[in-house]
Each structure stands twice: as C-alpha cells, then as structure tokens.
VEXDREN-2710 file (C-alpha; in Angstrom, 1 decimal):
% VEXDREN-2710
k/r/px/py/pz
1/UNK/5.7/1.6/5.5
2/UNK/4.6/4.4/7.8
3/UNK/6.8/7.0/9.1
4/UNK/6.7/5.7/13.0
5/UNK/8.2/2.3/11.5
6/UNK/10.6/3.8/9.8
7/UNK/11.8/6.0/12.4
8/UNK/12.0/3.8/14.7
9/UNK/14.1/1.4/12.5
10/UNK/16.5/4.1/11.9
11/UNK/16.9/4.3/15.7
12/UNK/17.3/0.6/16.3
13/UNK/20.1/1.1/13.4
14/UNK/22.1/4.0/16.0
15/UNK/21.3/1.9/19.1
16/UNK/23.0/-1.3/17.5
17/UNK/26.1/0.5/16.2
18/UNK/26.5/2.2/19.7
19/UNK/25.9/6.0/18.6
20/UNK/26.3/9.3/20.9
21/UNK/22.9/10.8/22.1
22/UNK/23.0/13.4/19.0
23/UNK/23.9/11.1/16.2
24/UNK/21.1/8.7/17.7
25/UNK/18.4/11.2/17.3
26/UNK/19.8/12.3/14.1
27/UNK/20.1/8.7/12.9
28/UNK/16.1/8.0/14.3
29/UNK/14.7/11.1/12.2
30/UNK/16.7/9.7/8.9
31/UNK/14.8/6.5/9.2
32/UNK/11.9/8.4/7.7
33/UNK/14.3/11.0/5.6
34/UNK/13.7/9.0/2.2
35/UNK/9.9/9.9/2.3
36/UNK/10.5/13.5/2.0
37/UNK/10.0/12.7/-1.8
38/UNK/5.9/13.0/-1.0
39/UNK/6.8/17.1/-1.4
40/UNK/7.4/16.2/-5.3
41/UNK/4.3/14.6/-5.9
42/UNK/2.5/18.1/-7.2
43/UNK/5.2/18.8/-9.6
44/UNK/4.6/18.2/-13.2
45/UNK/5.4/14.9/-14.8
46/UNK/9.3/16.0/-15.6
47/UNK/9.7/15.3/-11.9
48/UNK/8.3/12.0/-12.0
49/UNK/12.0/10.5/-10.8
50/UNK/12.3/12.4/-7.5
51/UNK/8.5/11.9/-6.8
52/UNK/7.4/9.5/-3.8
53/UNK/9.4/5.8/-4.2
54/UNK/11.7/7.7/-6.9
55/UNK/15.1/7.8/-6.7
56/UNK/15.0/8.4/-3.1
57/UNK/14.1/4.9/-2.8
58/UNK/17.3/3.1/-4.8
59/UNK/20.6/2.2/-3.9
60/UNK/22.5/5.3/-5.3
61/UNK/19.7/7.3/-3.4
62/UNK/20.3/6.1/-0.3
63/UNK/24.5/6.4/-1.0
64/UNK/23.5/10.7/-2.3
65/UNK/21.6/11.4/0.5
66/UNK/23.7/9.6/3.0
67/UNK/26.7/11.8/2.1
68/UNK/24.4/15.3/1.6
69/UNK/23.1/14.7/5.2
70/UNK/26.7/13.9/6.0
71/UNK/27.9/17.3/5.2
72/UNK/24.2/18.8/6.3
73/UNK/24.8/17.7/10.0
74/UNK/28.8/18.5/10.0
75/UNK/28.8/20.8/12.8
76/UNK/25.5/19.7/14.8
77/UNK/27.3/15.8/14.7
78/UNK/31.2/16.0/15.7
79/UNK/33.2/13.3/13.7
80/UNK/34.6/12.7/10.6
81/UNK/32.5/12.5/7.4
82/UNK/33.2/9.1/6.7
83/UNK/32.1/7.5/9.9
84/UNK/28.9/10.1/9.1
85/UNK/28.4/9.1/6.4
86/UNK/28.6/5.3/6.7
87/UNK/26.4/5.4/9.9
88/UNK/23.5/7.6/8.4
89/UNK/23.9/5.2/5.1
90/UNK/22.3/2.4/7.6
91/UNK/18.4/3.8/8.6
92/UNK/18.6/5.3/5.6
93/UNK/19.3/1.8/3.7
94/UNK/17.0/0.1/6.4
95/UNK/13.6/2.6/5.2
96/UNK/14.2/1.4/1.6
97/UNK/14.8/-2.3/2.7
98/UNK/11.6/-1.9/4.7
99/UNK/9.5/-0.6/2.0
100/UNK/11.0/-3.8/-0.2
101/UNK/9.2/-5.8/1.9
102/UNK/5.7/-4.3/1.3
103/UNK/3.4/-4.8/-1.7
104/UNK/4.5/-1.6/-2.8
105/UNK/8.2/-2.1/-4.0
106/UNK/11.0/0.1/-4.7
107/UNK/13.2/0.9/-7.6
108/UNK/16.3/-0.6/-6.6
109/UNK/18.3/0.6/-9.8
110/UNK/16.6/4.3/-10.0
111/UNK/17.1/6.6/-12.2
112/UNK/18.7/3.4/-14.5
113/UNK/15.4/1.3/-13.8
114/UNK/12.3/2.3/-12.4
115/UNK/11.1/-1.7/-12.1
116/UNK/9.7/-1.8/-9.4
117/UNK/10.7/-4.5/-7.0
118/UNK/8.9/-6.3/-4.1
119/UNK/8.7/-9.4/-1.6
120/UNK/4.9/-9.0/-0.8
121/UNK/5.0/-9.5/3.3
122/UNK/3.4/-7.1/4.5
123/UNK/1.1/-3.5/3.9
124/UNK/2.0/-0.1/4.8
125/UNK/1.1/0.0/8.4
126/UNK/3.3/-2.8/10.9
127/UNK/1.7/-2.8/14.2
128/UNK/3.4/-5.9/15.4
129/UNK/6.9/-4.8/14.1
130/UNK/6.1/-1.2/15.5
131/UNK/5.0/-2.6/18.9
132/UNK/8.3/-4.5/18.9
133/UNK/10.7/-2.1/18.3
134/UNK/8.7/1.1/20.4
135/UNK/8.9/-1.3/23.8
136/UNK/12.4/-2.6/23.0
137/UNK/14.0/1.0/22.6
138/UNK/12.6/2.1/25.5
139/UNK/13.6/-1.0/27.6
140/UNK/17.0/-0.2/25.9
141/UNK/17.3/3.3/27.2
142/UNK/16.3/2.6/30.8
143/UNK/18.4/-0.2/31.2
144/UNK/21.5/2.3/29.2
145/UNK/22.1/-0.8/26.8
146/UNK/23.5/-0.8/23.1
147/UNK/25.3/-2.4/20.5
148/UNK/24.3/-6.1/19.1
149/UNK/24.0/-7.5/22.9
150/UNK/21.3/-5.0/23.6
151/UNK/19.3/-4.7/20.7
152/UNK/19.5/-8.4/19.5
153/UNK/16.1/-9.6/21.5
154/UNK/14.5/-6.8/19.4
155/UNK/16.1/-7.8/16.1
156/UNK/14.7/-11.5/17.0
157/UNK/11.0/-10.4/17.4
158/UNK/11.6/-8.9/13.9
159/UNK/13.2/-11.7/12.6
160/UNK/10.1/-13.8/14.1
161/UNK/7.6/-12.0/12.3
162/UNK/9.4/-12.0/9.4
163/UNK/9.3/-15.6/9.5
164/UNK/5.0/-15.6/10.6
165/UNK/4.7/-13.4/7.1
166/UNK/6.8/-15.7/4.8
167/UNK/5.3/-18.3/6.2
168/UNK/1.8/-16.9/6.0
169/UNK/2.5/-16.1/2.5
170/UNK/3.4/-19.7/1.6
171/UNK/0.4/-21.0/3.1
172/UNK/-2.3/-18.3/1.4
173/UNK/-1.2/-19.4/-1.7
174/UNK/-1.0/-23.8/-0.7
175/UNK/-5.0/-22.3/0.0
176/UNK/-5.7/-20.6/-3.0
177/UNK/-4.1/-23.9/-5.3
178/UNK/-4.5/-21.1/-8.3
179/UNK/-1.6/-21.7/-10.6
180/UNK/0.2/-18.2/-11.4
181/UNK/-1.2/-16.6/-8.9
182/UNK/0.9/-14.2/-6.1
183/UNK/-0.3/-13.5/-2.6
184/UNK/0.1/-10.2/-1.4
185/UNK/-0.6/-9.2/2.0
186/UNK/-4.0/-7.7/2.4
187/UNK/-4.0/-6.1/6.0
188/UNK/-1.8/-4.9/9.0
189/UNK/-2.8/-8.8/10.2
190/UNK/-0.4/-11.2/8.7
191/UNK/-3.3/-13.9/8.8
192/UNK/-5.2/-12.2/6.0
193/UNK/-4.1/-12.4/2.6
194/UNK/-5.1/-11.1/-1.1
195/UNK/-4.0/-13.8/-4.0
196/UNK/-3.7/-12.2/-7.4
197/UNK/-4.1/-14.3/-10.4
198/UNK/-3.4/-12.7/-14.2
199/UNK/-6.1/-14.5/-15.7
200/UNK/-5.2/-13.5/-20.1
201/UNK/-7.9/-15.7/-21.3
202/UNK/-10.7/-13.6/-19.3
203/UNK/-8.6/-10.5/-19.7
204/UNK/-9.2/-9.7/-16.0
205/UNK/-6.8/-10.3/-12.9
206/UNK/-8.8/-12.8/-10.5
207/UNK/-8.8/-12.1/-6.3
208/UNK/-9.3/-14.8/-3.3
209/UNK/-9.2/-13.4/0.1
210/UNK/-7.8/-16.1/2.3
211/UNK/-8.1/-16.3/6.3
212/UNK/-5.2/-18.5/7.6
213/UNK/-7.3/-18.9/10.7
214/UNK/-10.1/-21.0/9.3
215/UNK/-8.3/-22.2/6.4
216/UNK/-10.6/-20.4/3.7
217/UNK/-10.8/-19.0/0.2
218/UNK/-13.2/-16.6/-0.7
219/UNK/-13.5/-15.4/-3.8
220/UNK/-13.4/-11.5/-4.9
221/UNK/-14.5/-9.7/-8.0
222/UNK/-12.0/-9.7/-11.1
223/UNK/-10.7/-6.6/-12.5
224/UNK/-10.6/-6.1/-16.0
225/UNK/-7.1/-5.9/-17.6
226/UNK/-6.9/-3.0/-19.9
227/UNK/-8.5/-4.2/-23.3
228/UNK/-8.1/-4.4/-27.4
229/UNK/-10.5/-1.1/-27.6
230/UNK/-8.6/1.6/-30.0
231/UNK/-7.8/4.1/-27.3
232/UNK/-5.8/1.7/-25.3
233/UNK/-4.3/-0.4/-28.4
234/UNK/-3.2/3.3/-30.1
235/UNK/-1.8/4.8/-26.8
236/UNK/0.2/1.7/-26.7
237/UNK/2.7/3.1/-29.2
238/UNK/3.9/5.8/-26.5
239/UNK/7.8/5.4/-24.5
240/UNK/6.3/6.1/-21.3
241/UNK/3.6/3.6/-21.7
242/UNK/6.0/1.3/-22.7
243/UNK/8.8/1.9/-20.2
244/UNK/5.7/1.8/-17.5
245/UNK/4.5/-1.4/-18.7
246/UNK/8.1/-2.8/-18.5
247/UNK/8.4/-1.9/-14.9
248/UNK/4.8/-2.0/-12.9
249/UNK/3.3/-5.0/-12.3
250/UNK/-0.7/-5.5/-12.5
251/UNK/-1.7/-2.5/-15.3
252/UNK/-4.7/-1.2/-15.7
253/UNK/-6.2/1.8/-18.0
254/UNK/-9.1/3.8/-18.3
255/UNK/-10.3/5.8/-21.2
256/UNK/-11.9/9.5/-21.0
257/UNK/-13.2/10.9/-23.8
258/UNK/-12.7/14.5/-25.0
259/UNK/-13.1/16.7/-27.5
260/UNK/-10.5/15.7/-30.0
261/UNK/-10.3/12.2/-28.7
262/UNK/-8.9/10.3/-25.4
263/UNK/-7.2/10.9/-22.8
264/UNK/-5.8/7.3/-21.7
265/UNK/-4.7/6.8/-18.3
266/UNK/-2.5/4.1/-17.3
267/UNK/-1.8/3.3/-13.8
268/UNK/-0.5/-0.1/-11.1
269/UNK/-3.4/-1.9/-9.2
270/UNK/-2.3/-2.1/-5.5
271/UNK/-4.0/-4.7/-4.4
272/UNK/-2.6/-4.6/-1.1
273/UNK/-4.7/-1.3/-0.9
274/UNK/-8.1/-3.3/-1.6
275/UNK/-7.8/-2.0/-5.6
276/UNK/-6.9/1.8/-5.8
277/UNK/-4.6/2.5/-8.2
278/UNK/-1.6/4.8/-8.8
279/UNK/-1.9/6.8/-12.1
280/UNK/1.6/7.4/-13.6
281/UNK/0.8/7.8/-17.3
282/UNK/-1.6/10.0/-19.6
283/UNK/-1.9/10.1/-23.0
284/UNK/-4.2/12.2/-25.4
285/UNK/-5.2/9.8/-28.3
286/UNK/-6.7/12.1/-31.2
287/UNK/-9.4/10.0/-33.1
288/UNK/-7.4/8.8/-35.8
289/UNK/-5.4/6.8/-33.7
290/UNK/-2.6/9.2/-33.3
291/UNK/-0.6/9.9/-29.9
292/UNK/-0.4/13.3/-29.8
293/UNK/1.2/14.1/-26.0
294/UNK/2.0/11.8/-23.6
295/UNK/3.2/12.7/-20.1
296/UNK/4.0/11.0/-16.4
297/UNK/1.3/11.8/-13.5
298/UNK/1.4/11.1/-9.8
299/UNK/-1.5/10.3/-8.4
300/UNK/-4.5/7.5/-7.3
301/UNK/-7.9/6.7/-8.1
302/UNK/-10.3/4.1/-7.4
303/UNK/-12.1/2.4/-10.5
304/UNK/-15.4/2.2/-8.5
305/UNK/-15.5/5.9/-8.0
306/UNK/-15.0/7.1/-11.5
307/UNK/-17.6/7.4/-14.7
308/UNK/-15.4/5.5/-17.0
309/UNK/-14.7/2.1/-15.0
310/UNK/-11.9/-0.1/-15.9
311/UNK/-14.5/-2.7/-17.5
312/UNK/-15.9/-0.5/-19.9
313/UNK/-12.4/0.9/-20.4
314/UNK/-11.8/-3.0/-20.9
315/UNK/-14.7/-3.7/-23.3
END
C-alpha cells in the first residue's frame, strides 16, 4: 500500500489504544516503518531477505523491529519497554496486514518461508480507505476523542469497504465463469477487476477485465508461461529457481543471449500492475546446458519493453 495509508493506519492504531501526543506521532510514523526495506533494494542478491516485502514484512519482523524501535525511542517515549513495545507492535503489524490485503502479498513466515501470501482486495494506492481514515483522525482530534468509542465509526468505513472489495471480488469472478481463474484487483476503484486464468494447455496465463458496473467481460491478451526451450528447462535445475517457483505465484522467464550462453531471468507477473514484473532470479546457462551461477535480483521490467519478449522466451 502507499505510505500515506500506512501512516495513517499506524495513527488510527495510537488513537484507539488511547496514546500520549508523542507516542501518537511516533506510533503514525511506524505505520510506514516496515517499508524502509526499499533502501536494500540496490544491494547485491545476498541481501535479497531484507530487500522490499523481506523479512520486514513477516511476523518475526514486525515482533524485531517492534522491540529495536522500543529501545530506539526509550528516552524520546517515557514508559516501560513493554507497554512500548506492545503498542508500537500494533501499526507496525497493521502495515503488514495491510499489504496482505493487496495483490502483492507478504511473506508471513520470513526468513523460514518466503511464499508469498495474499487476499487480492485491493492495489497499492486506497483512496477510499485513505479518504476515510484522513477525515476521521481529524474529526478525532478536534473533537479530543479516543479509544474504541472514538475511532470505531472510522474502523466501520473500513470494515465497509472491506466488505464492497470482497464482495466485488466474488462477483468479477460469478462474471468471468472461467474455472481456475483468480480475480485480482486491477485499479484503486474496487469496481474494476483483472481475472487470471493459468491456462497449461496453451502454456499462457489468460486475462478478462471485468466492469462490475455494466456487468462485462472483456477479454485481454494472454501471457506466455515460461516454455520447454533449453535455456529455461536447463536453468530449472538451480535452488533459487526452485525455492522461487515454490513461493511466487504467476512465473514468467525470459531468455538473453550471451556470449557463452544465457542469461535466464525469472521473475512474478503482477497483474494488479497491468503485467510488469518483478525480476528475482538470474541464471547464466552455458550452452551445454550447464548452470554455471545463479543469483537473486531485485528489480522490474515490462515484457513489452524488452528485445527478448516472454513469447519468444516461451517458444
């Protein structure tokens, strides 16, 4: 989700529990603490766990980083290190939960598990939700309310869109009527949808857009699963490929050629992003078939913008 969201969560979080002034603030800019992973993102594949929806992003990240801002804030934020603690565990829990809910997902069980995990309700940016919660702090503050009795009215307009999303879901994919198929949201509106069907007979992942308002299907270009060619099929043979085809849905690959073979780079379609994809492996295939480095990346391309495109890197 985007940062305003977040912090703003992390301030409904303090307002509900009935903080002080300073652990409110404090609490409102940890909302967004968990993204501060995005400085990782240039380091070299070794770093791949603390990069951007890492470990940061997991239940023993939020419980490390609650305590380390705990102790960070000791003498700015009076109290004891366990009511600290346990109070800055809650914005900091709420980001991740947040981020859940997008078609993102998060890897609840990092650095055990990097599956990624997701309940596909809504993109990065939350308007509606943002809108909500902006008006409702502010009617908070002037009036001086907290605690459950003040903040509940803004909970419920969360709670209500929640329930337009879920519902929207279920009805993009009553639409569709494509068997397997999962709908992810496609915009900040939760009336337009993308559904995704794994198609392994045509090797290619099929796309409807679907508008709630008039009721319609319309159908999108497929994108080519990663194919039987011998780059693909030798780089297959690699633990990170593995361990990244166990844990990202949607995979797609393209093939660059070099001197001394391929370079074969594997990466998640987010559809919710209308196709790009994020790159998170490489591996140099020499010509006999033969993995000889393999290594984790950070990054995201777009298959219409490159040379190689992911149907040739199909064929």
């Amino acid at each position: 989700m985007d940062p305003l969201t977040h912090c703003l969560v992390g301030g409904m979080a303090a307002k509900t529990v009935g903080t002080s002034k300073r652990r409110f603030w404090v609490m409102t800019l940890l909302g967004g603490a968990p993204d501060i992973d995005i400085l990782f993102n240039n380091l070299p594949g070794w770093a791949y766990a603390i990069q951007h929806r890492g470990i940061t992003h997991s239940f023993l990240g939020v419980i490390l980083q609650a305590l380390f801002y705990a102790w960070l804030f000791r003498k700015w934020d009076p109290g004891s290190m366990r009511e600290r603690a346990t109070q800055y565990a809650l914005p900091l829990f709420a980001h991740v939960l947040c981020d859940y809910l997008t078609a993102f997902g998060v890897p609840w069980f990092a650095p055990f598990s990097f599956r990624e995990y997701s309940l596909d309700l809504m993109v990065g940016l939350t308007l509606i939700p943002m809108f909500i919660m902006g008006v409702g702090l502010v009617w908070c503050y002037s009036k001086g309310l907290g605690g459950w009795r003040g903040t509940r009215p803004i909970w419920a307009g969360w709670a209500l869109y929640l329930f337009m999303a879920i519902s929207g879901k279920a009805y993009a994919g009553k639409i569709a009527a494509a068997q397997g198929a999962v709908a992810v949201p496609s915009t900040a509106s939760p009336f337009q949808w993308t559904i995704v069907r794994p198609d392994q007979t045509s090797g290619a992942y099929e796309r409807y857009d679907i508008d709630l308002f008039n009721g319609r299907r319309l159908d999108r270009p497929p994108v080519a699963m990663p194919g039987k060619n011998f780059p693909i099929q030798s780089s297959l043979v690699s633990a990170d490929v593995k361990a990244f085809l166990a844990s990202n849905r949607w995979p797609v690959a393209r093939v660059q050629t070099v001197p001394d073979g391929w370079n074969v780079e594997w990466g998640n379609l987010l559809f919710s992003t209308r196709g790009m994809v994020r790159a998170k492996v490489r591996v140099h295939v020499a010509a006999n078939g033969e993995v000889l480095a393999a290594e984790r990346i950070f990054g995201f391309w777009n298959p219409s913008e490159n040379d190689v495109s992911l149907v040739s890197a199909a064929s």
